[in-house]
C-alpha positions as CSV (number, residue, x, y, z in Angstrom):
1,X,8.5,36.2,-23.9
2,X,11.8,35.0,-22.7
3,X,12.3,33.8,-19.3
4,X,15.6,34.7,-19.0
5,X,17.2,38.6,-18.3
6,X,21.0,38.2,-19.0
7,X,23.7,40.0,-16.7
8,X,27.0,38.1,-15.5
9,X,27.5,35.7,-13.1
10,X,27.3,36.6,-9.2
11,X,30.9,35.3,-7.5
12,X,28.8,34.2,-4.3
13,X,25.9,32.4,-6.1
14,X,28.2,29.2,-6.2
15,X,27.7,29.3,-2.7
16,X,24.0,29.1,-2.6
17,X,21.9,25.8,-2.5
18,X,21.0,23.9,-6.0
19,X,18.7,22.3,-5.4
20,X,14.7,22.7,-4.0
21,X,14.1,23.3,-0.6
22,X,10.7,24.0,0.0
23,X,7.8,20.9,-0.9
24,X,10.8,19.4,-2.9
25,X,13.4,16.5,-2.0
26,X,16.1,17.7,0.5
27,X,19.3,18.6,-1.1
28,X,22.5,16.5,-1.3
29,X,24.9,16.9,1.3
30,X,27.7,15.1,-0.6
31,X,29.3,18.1,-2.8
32,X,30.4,15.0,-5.5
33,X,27.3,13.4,-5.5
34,X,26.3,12.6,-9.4
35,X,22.5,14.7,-10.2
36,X,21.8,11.7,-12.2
37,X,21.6,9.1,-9.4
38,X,18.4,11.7,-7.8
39,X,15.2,9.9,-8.1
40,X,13.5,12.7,-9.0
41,X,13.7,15.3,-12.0
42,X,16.7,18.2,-11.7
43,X,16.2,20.9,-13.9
44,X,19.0,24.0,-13.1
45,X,18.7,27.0,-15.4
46,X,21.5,29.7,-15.1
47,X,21.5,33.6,-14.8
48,X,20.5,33.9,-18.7
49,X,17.7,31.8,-18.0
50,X,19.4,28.7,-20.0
51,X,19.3,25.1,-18.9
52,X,23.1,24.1,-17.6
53,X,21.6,21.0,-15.6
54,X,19.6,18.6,-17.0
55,X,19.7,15.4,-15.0
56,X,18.8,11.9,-16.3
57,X,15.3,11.7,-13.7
58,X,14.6,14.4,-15.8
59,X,15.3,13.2,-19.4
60,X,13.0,10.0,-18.3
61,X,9.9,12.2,-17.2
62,X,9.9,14.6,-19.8
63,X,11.0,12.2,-22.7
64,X,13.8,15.1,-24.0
65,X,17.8,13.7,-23.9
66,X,19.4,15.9,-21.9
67,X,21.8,16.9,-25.1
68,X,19.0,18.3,-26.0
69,X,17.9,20.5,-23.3
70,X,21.0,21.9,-22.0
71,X,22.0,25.4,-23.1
72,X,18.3,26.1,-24.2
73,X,15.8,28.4,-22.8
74,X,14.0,27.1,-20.0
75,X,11.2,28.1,-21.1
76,X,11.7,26.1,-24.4
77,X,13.2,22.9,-22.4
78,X,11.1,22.5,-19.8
79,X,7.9,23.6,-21.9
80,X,5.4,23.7,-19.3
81,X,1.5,24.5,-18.5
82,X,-1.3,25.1,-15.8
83,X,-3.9,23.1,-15.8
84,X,-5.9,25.4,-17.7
85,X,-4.1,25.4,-20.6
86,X,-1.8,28.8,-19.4
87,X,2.1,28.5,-20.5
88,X,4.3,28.0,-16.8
89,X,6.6,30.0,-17.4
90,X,5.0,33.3,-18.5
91,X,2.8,33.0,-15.6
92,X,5.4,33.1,-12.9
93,X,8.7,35.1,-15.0
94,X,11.1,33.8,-12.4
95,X,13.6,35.9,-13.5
96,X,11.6,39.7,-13.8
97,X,8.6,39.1,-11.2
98,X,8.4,40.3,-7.8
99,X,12.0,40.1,-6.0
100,X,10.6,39.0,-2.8
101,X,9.8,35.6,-4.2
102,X,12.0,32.4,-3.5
103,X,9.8,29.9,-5.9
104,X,6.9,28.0,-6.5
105,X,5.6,25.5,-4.6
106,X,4.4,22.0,-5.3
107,X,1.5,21.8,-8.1
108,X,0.4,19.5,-11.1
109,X,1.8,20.9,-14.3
110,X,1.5,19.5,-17.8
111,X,4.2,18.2,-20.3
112,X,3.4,18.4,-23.9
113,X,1.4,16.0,-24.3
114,X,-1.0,16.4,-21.5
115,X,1.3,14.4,-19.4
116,X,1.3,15.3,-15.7
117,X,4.3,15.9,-13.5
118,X,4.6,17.7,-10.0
119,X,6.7,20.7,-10.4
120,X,8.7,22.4,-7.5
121,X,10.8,25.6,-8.3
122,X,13.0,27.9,-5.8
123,X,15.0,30.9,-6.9
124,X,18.5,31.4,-5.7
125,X,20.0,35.1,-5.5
126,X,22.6,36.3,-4.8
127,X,21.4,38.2,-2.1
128,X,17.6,38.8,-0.5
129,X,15.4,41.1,-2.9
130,X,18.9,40.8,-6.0
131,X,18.6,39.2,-9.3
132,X,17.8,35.6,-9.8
133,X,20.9,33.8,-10.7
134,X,19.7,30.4,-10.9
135,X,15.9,28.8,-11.2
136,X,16.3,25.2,-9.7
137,X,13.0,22.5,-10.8
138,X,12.2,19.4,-9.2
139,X,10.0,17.3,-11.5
140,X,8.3,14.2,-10.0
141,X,6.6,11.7,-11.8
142,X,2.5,11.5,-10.8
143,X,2.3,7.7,-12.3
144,X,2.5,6.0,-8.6
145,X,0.6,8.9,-6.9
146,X,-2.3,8.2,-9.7
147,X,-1.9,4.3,-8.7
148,X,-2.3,5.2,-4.6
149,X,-5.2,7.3,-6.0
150,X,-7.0,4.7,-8.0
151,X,-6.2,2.3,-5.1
152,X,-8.0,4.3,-2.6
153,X,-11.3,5.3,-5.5
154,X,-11.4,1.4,-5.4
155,X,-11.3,0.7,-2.0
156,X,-13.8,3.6,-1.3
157,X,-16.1,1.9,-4.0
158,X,-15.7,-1.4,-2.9
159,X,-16.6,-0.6,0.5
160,X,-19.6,1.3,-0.3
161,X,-21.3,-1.7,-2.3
162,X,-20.4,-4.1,0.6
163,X,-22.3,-1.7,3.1
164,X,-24.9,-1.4,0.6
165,X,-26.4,-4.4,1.0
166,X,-26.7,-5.3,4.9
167,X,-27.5,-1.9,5.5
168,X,-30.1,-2.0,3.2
169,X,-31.0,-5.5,4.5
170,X,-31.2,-4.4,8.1
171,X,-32.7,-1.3,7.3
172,X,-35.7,-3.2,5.5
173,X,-36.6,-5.8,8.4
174,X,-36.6,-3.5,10.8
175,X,-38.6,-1.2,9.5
176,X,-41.0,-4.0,8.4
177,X,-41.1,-5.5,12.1
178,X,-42.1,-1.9,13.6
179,X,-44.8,-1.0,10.9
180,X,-46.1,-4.8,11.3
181,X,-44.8,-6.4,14.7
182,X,-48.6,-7.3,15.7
183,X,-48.5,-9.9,11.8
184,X,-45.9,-11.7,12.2
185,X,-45.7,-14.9,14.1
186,X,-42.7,-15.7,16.9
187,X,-40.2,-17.8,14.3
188,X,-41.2,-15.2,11.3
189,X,-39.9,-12.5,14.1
190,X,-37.1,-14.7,15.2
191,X,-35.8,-15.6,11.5
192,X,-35.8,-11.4,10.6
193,X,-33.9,-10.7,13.9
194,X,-31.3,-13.5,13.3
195,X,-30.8,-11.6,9.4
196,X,-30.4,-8.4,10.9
197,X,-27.6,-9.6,13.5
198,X,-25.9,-11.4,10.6
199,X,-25.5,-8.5,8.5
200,X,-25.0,-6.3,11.4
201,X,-21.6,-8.7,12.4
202,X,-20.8,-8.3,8.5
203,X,-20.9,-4.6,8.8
204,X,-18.7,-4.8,11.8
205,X,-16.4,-7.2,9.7
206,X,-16.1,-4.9,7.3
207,X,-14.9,-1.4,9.4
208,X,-12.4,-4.0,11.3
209,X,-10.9,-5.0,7.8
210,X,-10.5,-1.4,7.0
211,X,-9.0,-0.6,10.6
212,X,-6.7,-2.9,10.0
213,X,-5.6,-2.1,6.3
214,X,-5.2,1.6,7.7
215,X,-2.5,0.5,10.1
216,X,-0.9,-1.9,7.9
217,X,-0.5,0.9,4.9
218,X,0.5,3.5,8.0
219,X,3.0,1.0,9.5
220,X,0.9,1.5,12.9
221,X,0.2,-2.2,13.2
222,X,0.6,-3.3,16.6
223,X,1.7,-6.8,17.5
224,X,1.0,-7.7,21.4
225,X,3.0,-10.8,22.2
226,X,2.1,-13.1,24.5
227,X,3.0,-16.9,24.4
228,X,0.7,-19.0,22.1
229,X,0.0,-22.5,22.0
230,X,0.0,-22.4,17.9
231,X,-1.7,-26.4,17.8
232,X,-4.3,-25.6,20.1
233,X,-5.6,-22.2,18.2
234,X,-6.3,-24.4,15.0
235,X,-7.9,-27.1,16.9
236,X,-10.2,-24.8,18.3
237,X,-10.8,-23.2,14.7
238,X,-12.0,-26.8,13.4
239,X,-14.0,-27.7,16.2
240,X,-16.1,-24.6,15.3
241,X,-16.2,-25.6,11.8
242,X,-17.4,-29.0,12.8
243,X,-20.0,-27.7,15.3
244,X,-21.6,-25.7,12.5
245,X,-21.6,-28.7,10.5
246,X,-18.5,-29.2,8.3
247,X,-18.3,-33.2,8.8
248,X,-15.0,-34.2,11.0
249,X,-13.1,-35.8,8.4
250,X,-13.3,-32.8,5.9
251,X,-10.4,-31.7,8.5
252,X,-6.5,-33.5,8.8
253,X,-4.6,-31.7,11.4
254,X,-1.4,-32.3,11.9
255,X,1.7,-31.0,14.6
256,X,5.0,-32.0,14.9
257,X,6.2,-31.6,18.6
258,X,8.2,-30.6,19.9
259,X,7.1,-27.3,19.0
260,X,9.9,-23.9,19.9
261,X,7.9,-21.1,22.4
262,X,5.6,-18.9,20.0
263,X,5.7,-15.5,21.3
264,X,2.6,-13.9,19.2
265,X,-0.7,-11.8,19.3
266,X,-3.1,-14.6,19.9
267,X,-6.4,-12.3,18.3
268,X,-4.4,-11.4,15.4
269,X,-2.8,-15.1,14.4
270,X,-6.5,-16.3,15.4
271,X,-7.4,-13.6,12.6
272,X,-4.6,-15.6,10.1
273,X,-6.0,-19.4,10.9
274,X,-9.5,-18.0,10.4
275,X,-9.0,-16.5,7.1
276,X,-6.6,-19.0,5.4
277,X,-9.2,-22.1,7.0
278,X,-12.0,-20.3,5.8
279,X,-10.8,-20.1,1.9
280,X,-10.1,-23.3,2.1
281,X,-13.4,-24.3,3.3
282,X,-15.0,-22.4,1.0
283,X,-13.3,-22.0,-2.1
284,X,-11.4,-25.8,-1.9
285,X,-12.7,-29.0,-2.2
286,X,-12.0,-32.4,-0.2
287,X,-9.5,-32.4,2.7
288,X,-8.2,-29.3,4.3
289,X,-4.6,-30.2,5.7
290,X,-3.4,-28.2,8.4
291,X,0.4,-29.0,9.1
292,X,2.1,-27.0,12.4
293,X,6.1,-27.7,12.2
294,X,9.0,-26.3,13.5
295,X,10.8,-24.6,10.8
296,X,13.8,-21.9,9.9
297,X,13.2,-18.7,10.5
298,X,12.3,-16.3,7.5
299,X,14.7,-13.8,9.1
300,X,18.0,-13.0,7.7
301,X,20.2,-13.3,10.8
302,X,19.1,-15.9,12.5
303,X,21.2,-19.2,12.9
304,X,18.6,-21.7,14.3
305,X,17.2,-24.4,12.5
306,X,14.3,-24.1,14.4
307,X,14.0,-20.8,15.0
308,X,10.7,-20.5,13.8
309,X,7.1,-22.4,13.7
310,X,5.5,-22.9,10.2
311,X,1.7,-23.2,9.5
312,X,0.3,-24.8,6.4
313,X,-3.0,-25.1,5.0
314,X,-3.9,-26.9,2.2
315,X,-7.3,-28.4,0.1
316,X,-7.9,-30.4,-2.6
317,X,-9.5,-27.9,-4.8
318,X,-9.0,-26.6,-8.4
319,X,-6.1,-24.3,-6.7
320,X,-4.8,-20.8,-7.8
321,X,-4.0,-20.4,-11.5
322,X,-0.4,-19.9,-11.9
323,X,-0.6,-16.4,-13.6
324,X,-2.8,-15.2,-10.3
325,X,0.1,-16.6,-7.3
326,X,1.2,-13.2,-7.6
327,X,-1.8,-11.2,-7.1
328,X,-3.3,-13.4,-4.3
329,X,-2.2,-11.0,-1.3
330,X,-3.3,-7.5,-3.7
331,X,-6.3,-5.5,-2.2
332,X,-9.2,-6.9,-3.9
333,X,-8.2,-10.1,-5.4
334,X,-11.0,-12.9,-5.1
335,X,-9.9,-15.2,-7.5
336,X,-12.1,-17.1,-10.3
337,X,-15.4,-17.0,-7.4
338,X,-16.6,-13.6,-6.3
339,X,-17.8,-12.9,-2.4
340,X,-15.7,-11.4,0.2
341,X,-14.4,-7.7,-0.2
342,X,-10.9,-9.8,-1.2
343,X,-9.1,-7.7,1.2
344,X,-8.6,-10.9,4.0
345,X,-4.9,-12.0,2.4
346,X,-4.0,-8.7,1.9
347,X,-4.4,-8.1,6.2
348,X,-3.3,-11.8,6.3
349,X,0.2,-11.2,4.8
350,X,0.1,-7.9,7.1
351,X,-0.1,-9.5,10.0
352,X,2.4,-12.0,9.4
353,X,4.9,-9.5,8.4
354,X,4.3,-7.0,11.5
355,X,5.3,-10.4,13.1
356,X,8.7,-10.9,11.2
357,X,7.4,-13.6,9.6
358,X,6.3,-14.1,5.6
359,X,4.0,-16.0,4.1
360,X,4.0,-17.8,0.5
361,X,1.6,-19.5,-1.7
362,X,1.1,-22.1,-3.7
363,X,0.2,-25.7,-5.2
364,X,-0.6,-28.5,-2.6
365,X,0.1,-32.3,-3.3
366,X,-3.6,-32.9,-3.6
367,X,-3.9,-30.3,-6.6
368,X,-5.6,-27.5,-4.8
369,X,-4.1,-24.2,-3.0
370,X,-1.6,-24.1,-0.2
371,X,-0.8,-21.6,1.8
372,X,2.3,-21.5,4.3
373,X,3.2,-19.0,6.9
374,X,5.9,-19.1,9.3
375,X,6.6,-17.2,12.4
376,X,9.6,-16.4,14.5
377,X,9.8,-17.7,17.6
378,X,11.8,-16.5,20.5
379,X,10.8,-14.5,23.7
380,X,10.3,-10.5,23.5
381,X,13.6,-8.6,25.0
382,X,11.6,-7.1,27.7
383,X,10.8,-10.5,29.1
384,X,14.6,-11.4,28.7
């Protein structure tokens, strides 16, 4: 079955749009603009149903050189299938089906092959109800909605175990202190109830990681300035390290004044110092070095030398491997020692970024990790 029907050439089908409007990219407005420079697949067949566009988007996706394509059928060009296993093109006869339809919209389709591709089609007439004289495809690869897709399966996963396990934890105790209260002695009672909060502030860890990975990946992330004292939030972060019995001189902290005015969210740089102080702690060795310094800002535009304030923290560790520097900040990396969901750099480079600011990574002078962030400084406009 052929897809195309013949007849000549409509005079005032030049006039009509060529490329997808519905669930497709919107067309180009610039009447020279080159179809090979489109990001996405452009497939035109004319009123005889044979390919006269075949754009280079489309070459890549469906592995055919476009010599090859144009002036074939569609059909035998663009050779595609359901799901199913049901040939594209005889299903839906573009040319000779119902005159009342304008296309297809969006769906998964297969290449030969069994490759995937999203396929969008509209049909341009002449006039409503008249002949089809052109069938115009989109063709969109499915590789990075696949990857968003296998991100999310892995997020949902790793999220599930992590629950798992206080959940089933607190479940367990408390269970065990109502069916046995009377049994237990004061500090047996005490040493269940102190487990259950534990993994109950876990839990809570846990949904406020995903909260925040939500609005980082939405770009809803919002940043509530206020003036910080940058030296102070760290001192206060090793003093609770110390209280729960880290030993003092584990601890180097270090702050070059004068320091510019830091114009930040307090909560959310407190949430950057506790997770870059905590790997180190955990996952370093010897002294953790915490540097504050006036710096240049990370943003392109600004003329200051010290436009900016820079926070490093360092250990004396085994470090990062070299071939893992640029996974650190991915969903899910934990490096060589598991623990953690690994999603705490990935909101850590978040946060810095929905501040302007950027952070990097890297080898210290004592051998282990070091991680730098700075911040631009400055106060909001609506203070100005």
């Amino acid at each position: 079955m052929s897809v195309g029907t013949g007849g000549a050439p409509d005079t005032h089908a030049a006039h009509q749009p060529s490329v997808p409007q519905p669930g497709g990219p919107a067309p180009a407005r610039d009447p020279g603009a080159d179809p090979d420079e489109l990001p996405d697949g452009l497939v035109i067949a004319g009123p005889d149903g044979r390919v006269v566009r075949f754009n280079a988007a489309a070459a890549r996706i469906t592995a055919t050189p476009a010599e090859q394509a144009l002036g074939r059928p569609l059909e035998e060009a663009l050779p595609l299938e359901d799901l199913e296993g049901r040939r594209w093109w005889q299903l839906t006869d573009p040319y000779g089906g119902l005159a009342i339809r304008a296309g297809q919209p969006e769906r998964n389709l297969l290449l030969p092959g069994g490759r995937e591709v999203l396929v969008t089609a509209t049909y341009v007439r002449a006039r409503p109800t008249g002949p089809v004289r052109r069938v115009v495809v989109c063709l969109r690869d499915t590789e990075a909605r696949r990857r968003t897709e296998r991100s999310h399966a892995e997020l949902i996963a790793t999220v599930a175990h992590e629950l798992r396990s206080p959940l089933t934890s607190v479940k367990g105790f408390t269970a065990t202190l109502l069916a046995k209260w009377e049994r237990f002695t004061d500090d047996q009672k005490r040493l269940m109830l102190e487990t259950v909060d534990a993994d109950a502030d876990r839990v809570t860890r846990l949904i406020a990681e995903l909260l925040d990975i939500s609005r980082i990946d939405s770009g809803r992330l919002e940043v509530r300035r206020q003036l910080v004292d940058i030296g102070a939030a760290v001192g206060r972060h090793v003093q609770a390290y110390v209280a729960a019995g880290q030993p003092a001189d584990r601890f180097l902290v270090r702050v070059e004044q004068p320091l510019p005015d830091l114009w930040a969210d307090p909560d959310k740089i407190d949430q950057v110092l506790s997770n870059l102080i905590e790997n180190a702690v955990r996952h370093g060795e010897g002294t953790v070095t915490i540097d504050v310094t006036p710096a240049a800002s990370p943003r392109e535009g600004d003329d200051a030398a010290h436009a900016a304030t820079s926070v490093t923290v360092s250990d004396e560790g085994p470090g990062i491997p070299e071939e893992s520097m640029n996974r650190v900040f991915t969903r899910f990396w934990r490096g060589s020692k598991r623990g953690g969901t690994g999603l705490g750099l990935y909101i850590v480079k978040g946060i810095v970024e929905a501040h302007g600011g950027a952070i990097t990574v890297g080898r210290a002078p004592g051998g282990g990790a070091q991680f730098r962030f700075t911040l631009p400084v400055g106060t909001p406009a609506h203070l100005l």
